[in-house]
C-alpha positions in Angstrom: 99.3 -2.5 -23.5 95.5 -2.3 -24.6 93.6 0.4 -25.1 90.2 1.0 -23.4 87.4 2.0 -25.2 85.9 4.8 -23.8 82.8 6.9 -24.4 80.2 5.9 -26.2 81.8 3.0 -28.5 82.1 1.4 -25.4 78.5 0.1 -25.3 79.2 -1.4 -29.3 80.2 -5.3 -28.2 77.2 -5.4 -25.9 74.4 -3.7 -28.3 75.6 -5.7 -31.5 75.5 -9.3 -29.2 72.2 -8.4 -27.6 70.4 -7.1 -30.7 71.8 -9.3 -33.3 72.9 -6.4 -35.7 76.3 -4.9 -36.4 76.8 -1.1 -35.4 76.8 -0.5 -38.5 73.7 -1.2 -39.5 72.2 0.7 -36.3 74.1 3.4 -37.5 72.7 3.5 -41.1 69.2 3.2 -39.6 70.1 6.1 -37.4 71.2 8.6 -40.6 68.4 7.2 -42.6 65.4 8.2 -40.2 63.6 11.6 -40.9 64.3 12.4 -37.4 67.2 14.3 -36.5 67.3 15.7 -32.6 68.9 13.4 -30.3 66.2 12.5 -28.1 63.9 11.8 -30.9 66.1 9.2 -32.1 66.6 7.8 -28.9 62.7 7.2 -28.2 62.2 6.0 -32.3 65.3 3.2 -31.2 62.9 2.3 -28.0 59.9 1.9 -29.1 60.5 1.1 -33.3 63.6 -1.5 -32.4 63.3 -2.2 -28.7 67.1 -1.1 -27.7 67.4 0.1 -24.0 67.6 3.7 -22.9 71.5 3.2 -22.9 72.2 1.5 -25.9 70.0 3.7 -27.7 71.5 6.9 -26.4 75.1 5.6 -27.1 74.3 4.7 -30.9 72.2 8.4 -31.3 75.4 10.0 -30.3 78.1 8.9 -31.7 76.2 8.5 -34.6 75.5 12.1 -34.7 79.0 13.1 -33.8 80.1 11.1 -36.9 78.2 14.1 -38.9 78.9 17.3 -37.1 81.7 19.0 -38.8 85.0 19.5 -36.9 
């Protein structure tokens, strides 16, 4: 039996054919920006990189909840 993806990491296959980058390097882009609330990053992925609303929002938060502590 397969697992699902669920969540977030869901969107991954679809933002990394669509935008021609690996997650990765969305990520890295993500945790190098000076910008750090959620919604910031989700408006800097619109406008700077031209992701959708969606995909943006996916990458912002799992992304950031990569970095909270536990």
């Amino acid at each position: 039996m397969t697992e699902t993806t669920k969540g977030p990491a869901s969107y991954f296959p679809s933002i990394e054919k669509k935008y021609g980058r690996p997650v990765a390097e969305w990520k890295e882009l993500i945790r190098s920006s000076p910008l750090t609330k959620h919604m910031e990053l989700v408006g800097w992925l619109k406008t700077e990189h031209g992701l959708g609303h969606g995909h943006a929002n996916a990458l912002v938060a799992h992304t950031l909840a990569e970095s909270r502590p536990a």
